[in-house]
MOPAC internal coordinates of N, CA, C and O (Angstrom, degrees):
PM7 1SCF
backbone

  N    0.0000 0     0.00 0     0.00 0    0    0    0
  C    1.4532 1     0.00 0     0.00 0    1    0    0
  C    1.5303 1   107.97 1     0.00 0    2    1    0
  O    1.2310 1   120.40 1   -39.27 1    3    2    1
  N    1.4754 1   116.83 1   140.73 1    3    2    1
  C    1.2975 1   113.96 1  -174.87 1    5    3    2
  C    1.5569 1   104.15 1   -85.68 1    6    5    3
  O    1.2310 1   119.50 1   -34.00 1    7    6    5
  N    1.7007 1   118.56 1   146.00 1    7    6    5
  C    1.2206 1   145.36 1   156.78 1    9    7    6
  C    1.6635 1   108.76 1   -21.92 1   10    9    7
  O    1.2310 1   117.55 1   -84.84 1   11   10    9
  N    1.3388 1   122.26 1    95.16 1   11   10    9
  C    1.3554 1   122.78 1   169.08 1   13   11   10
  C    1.5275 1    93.98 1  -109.71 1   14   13   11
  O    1.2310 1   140.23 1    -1.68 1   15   14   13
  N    1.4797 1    78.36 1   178.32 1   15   14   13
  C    2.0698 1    89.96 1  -172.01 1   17   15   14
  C    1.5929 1   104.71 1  -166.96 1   18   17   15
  O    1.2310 1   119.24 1   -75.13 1   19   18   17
  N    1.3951 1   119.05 1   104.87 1   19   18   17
  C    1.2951 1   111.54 1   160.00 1   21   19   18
  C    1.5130 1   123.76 1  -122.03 1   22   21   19
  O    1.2310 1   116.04 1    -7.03 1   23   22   21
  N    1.0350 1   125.12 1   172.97 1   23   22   21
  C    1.6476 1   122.31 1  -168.55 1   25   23   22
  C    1.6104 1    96.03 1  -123.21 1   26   25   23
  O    1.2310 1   120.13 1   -73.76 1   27   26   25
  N    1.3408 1   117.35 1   106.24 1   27   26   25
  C    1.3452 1   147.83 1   110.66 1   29   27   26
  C    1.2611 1   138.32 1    14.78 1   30   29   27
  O    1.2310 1   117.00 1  -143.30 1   31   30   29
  N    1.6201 1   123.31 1    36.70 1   31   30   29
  C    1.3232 1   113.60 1   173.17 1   33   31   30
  C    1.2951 1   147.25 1   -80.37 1   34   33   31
  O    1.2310 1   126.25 1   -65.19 1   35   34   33
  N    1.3554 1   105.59 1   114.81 1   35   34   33
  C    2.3410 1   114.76 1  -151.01 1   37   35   34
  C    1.5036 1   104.26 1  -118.00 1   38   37   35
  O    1.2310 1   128.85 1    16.13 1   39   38   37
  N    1.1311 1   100.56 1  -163.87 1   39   38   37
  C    1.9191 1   120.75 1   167.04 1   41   39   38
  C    1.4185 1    77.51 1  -175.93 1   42   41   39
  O    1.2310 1   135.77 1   -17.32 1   43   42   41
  N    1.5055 1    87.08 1   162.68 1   43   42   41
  C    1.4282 1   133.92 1  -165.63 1   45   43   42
  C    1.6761 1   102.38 1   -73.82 1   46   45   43
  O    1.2310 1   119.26 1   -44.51 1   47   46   45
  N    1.0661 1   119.01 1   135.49 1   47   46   45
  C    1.6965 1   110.92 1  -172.79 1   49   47   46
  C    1.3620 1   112.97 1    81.63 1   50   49   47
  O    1.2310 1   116.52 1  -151.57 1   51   50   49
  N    1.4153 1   124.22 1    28.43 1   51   50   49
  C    1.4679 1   134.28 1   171.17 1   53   51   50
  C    1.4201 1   129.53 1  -107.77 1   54   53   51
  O    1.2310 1   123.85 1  -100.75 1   55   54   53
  N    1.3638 1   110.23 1    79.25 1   55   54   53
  C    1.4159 1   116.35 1   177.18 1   57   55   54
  C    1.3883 1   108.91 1   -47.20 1   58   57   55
  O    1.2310 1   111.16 1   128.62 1   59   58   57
  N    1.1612 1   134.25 1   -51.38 1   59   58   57
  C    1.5197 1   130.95 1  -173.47 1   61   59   58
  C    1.5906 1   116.04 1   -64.98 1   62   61   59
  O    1.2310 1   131.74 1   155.42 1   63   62   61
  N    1.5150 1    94.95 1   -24.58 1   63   62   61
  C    1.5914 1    99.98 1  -178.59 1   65   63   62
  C    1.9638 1   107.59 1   -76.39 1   66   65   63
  O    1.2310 1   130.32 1   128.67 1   67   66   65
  N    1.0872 1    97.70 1   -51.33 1   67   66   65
  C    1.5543 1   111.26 1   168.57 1   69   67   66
  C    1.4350 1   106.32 1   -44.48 1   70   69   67
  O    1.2310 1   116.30 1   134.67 1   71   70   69
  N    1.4583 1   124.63 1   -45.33 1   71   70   69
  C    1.4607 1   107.69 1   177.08 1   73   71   70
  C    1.3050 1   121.73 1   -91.40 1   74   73   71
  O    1.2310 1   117.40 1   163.76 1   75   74   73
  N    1.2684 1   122.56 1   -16.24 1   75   74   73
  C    1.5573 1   144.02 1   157.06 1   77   75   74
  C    2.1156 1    98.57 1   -44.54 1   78   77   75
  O    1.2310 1   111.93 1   137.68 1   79   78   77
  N    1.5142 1   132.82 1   -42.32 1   79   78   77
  C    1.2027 1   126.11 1  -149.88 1   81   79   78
  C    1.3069 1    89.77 1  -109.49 1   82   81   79
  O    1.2310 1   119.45 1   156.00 1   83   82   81
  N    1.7913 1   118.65 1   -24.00 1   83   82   81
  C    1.6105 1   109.02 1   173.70 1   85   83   82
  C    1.3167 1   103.58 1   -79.89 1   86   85   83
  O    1.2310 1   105.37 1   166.53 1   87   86   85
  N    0.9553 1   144.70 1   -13.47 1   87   86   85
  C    1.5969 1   137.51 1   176.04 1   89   87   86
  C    1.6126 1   111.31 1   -85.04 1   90   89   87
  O    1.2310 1   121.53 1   136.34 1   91   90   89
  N    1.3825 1   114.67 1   -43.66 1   91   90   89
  C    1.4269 1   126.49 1   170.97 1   93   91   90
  C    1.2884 1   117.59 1   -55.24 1   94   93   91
  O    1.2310 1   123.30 1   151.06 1   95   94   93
  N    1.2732 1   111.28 1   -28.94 1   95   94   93
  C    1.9470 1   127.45 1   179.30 1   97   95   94
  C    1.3801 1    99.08 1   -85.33 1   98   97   95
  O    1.2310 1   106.94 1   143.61 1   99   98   97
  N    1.4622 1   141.91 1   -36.39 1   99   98   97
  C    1.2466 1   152.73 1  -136.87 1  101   99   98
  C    1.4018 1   104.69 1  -107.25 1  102  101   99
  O    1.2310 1   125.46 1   148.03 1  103  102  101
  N    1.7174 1   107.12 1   -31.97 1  103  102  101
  C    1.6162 1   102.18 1   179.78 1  105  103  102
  C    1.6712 1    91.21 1  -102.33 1  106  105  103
  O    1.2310 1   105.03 1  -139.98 1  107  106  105
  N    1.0765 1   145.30 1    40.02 1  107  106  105
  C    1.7496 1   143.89 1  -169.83 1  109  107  106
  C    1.5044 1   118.93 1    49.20 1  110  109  107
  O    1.2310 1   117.11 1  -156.84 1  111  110  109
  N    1.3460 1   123.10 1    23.16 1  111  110  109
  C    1.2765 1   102.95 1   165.21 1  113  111  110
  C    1.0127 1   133.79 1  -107.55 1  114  113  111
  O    1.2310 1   119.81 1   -44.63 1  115  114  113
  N    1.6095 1   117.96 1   135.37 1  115  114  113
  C    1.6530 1   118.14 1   178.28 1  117  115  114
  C    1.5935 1   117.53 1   -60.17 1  118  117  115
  O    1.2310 1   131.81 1   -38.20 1  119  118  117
  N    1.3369 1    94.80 1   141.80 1  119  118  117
  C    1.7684 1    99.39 1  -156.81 1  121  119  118
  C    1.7990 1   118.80 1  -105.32 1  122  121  119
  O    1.2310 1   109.96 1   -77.86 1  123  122  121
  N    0.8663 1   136.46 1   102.14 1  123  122  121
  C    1.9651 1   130.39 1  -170.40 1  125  123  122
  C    1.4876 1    83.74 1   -81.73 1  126  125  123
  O    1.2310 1   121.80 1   -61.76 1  127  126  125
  N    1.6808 1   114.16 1   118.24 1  127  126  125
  C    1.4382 1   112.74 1  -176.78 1  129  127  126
  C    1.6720 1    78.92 1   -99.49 1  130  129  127
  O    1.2310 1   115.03 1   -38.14 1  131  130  129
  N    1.3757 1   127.02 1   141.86 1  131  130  129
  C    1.8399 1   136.22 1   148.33 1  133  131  130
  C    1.2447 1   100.02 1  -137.44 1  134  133  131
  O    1.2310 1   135.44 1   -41.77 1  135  134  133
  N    1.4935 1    87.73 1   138.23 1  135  134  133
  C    1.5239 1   127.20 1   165.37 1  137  135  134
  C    1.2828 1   131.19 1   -70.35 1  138  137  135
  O    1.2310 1   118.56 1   -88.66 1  139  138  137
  N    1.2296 1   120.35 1    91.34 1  139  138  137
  C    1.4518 1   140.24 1  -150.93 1  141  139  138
  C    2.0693 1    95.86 1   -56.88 1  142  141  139
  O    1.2310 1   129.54 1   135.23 1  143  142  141
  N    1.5695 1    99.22 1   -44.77 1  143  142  141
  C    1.5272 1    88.08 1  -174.91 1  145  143  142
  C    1.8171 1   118.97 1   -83.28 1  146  145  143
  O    1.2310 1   125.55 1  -174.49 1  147  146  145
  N    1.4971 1   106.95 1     5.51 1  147  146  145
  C    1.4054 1    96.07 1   179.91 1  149  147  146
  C    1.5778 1    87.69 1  -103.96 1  150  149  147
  O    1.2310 1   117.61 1  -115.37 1  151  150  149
  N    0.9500 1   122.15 1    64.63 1  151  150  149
  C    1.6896 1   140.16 1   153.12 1  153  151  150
  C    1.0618 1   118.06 1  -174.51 1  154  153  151
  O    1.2310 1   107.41 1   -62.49 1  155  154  153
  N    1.3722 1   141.08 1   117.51 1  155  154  153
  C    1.4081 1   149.75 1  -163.51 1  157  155  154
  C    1.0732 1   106.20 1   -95.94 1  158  157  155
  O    1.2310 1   105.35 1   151.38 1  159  158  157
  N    1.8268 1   144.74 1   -28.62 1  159  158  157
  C    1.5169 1   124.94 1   139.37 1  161  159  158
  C    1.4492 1   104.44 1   -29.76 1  162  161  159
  O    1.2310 1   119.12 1    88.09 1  163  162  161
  N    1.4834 1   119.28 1   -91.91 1  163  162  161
  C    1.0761 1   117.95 1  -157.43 1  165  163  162
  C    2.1341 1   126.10 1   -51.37 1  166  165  163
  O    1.2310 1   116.28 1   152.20 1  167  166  165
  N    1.2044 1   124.68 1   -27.80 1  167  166  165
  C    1.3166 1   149.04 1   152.48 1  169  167  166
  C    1.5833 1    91.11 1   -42.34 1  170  169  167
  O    1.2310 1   113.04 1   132.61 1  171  170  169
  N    1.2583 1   130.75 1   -47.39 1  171  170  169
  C    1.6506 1   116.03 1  -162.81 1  173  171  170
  C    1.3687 1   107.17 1   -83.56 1  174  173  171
  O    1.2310 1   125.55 1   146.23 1  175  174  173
  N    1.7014 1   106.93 1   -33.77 1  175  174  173
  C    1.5794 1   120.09 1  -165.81 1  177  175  174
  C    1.6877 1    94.58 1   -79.36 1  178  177  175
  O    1.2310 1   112.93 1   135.24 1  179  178  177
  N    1.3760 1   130.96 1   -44.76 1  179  178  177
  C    1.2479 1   141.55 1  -140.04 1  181  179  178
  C    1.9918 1   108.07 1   -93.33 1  182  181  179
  O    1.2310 1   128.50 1   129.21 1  183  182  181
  N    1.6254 1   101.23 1   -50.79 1  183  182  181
  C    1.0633 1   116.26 1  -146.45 1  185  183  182
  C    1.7087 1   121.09 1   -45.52 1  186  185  183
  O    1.2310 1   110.06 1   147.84 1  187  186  185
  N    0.8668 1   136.27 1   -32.16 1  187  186  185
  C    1.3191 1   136.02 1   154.61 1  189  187  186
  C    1.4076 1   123.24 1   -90.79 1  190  189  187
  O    1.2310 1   117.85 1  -150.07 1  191  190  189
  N    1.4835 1   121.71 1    29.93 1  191  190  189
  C    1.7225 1   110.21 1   173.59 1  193  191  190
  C    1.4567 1    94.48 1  -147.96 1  194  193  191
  O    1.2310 1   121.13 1  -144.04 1  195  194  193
  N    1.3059 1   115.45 1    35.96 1  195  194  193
  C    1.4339 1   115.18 1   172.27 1  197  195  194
  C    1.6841 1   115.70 1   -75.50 1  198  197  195
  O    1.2310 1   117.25 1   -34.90 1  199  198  197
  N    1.3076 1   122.83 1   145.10 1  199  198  197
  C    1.1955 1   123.59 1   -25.75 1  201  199  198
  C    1.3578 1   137.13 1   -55.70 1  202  201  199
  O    1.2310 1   128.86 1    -6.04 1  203  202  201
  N    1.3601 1   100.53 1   173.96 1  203  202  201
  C    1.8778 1    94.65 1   177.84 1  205  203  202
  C    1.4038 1    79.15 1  -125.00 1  206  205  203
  O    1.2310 1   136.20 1    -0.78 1  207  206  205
  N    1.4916 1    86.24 1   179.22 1  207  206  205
  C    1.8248 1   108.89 1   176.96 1  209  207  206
  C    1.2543 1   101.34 1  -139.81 1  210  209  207
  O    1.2310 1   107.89 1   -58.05 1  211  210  209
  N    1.2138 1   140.22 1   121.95 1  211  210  209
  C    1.7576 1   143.42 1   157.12 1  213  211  210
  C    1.7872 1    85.06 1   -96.37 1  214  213  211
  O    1.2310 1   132.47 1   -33.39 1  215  214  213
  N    1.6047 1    93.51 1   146.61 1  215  214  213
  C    1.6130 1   119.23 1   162.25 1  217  215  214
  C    1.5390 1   113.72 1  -147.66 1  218  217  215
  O    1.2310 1   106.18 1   -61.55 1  219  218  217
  N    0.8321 1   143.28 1   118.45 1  219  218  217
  C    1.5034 1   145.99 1  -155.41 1  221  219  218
  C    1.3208 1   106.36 1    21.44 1  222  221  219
  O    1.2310 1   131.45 1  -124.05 1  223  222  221
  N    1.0879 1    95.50 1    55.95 1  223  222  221
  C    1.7262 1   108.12 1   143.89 1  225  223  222
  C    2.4346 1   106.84 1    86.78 1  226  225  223
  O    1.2310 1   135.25 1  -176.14 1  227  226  225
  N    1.4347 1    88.10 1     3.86 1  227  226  225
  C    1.3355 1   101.18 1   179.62 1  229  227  226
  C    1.6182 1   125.15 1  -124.07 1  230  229  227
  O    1.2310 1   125.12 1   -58.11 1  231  230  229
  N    1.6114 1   107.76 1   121.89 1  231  230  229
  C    1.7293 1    91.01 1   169.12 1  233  231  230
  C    1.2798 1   126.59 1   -40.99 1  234  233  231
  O    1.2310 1   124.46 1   -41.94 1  235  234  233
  N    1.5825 1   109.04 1   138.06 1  235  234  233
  C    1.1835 1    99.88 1  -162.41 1  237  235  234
  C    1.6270 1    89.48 1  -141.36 1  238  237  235
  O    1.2310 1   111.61 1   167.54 1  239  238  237
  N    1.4067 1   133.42 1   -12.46 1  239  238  237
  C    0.8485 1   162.46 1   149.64 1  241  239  238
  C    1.4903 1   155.64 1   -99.67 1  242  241  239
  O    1.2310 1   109.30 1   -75.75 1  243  242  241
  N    1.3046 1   137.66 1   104.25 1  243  242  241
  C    1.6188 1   129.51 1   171.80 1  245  243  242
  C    0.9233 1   108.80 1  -154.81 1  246  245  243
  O    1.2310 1   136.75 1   -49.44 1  247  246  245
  N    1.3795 1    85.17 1   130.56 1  247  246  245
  C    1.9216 1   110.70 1  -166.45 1  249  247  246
  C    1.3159 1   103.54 1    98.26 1  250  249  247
  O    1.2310 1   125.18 1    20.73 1  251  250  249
  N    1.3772 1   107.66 1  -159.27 1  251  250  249
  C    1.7738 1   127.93 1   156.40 1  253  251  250
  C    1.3517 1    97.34 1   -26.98 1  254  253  251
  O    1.2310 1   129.51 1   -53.29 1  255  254  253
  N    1.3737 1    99.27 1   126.71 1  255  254  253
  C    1.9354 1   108.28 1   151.94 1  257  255  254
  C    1.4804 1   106.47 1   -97.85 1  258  257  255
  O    1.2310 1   135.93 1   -42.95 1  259  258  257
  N    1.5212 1    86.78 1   137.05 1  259  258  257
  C    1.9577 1    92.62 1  -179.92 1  261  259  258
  C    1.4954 1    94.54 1   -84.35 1  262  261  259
  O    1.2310 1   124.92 1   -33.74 1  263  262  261
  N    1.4986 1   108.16 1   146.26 1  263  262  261
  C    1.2616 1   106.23 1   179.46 1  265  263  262
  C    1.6033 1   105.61 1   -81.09 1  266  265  263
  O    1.2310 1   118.77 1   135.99 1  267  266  265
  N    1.5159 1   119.95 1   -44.01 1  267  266  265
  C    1.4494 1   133.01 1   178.34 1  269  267  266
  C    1.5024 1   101.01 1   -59.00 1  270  269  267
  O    1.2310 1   104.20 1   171.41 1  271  270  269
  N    0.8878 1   146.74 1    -8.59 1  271  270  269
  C    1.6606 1   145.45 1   168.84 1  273  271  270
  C    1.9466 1   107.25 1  -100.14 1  274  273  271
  O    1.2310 1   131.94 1   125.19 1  275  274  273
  N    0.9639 1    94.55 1   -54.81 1  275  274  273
  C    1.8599 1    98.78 1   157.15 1  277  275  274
  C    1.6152 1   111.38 1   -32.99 1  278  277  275
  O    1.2310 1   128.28 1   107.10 1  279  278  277
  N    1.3125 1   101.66 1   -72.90 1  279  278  277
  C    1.4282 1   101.75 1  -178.12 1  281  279  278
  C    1.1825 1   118.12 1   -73.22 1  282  281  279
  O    1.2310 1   112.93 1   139.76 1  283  282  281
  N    1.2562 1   130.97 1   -40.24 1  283  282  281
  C    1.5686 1   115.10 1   152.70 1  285  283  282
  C    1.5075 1   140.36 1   -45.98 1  286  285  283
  O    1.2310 1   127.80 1   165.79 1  287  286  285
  N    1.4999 1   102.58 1   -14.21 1  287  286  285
  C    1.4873 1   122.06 1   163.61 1  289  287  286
  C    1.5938 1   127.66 1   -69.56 1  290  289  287
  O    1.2310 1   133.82 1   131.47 1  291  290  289
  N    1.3766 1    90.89 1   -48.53 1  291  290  289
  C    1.6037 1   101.68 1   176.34 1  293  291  290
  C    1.5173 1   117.68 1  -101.61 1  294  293  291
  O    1.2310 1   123.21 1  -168.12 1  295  294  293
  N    1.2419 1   111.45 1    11.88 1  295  294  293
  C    1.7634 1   107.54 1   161.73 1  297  295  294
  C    1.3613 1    98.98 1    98.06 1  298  297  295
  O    1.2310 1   105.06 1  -173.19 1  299  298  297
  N    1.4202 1   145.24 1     6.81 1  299  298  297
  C    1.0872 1   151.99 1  -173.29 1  301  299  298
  C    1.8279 1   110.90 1   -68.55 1  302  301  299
  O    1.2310 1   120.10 1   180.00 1  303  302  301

């Protein structure tokens, strides 16, 4: 499987984020987990649509990740 990579934006106490990183692990991509509240830009931009999903460099995600849109993302 080829090298994907998306960046992961959570807080601590995030069930959705936890299933957001088992799905992200599940289709092979290496994951940049950040913590939306140890940055207060990002905490202002983030704070109610956690998780996020970046994928080449674009939201691609907030909230629930659909898995059927996932895989339609990456060619699956």
């Amino acid at each position: 499987m080829s090298s994907r990579h998306a960046v992961l934006y959570t807080r601590k106490s995030c069930q959705l984020c936890e299933e957001a990183l088992d799905l992200l692990d599940m289709y092979g991509f290496s994951v940049e987990q950040i913590d939306i509240d140890e940055t207060p830009d990002l905490k202002e931009k983030f704070d109610t649509c956690v998780p996020v999903v970046e994928i080449d460099g674009k939201v691609r995600f907030r909230g629930k990740v659909n898995e059927v849109l996932l895989l339609r993302l990456i060619g699956n």
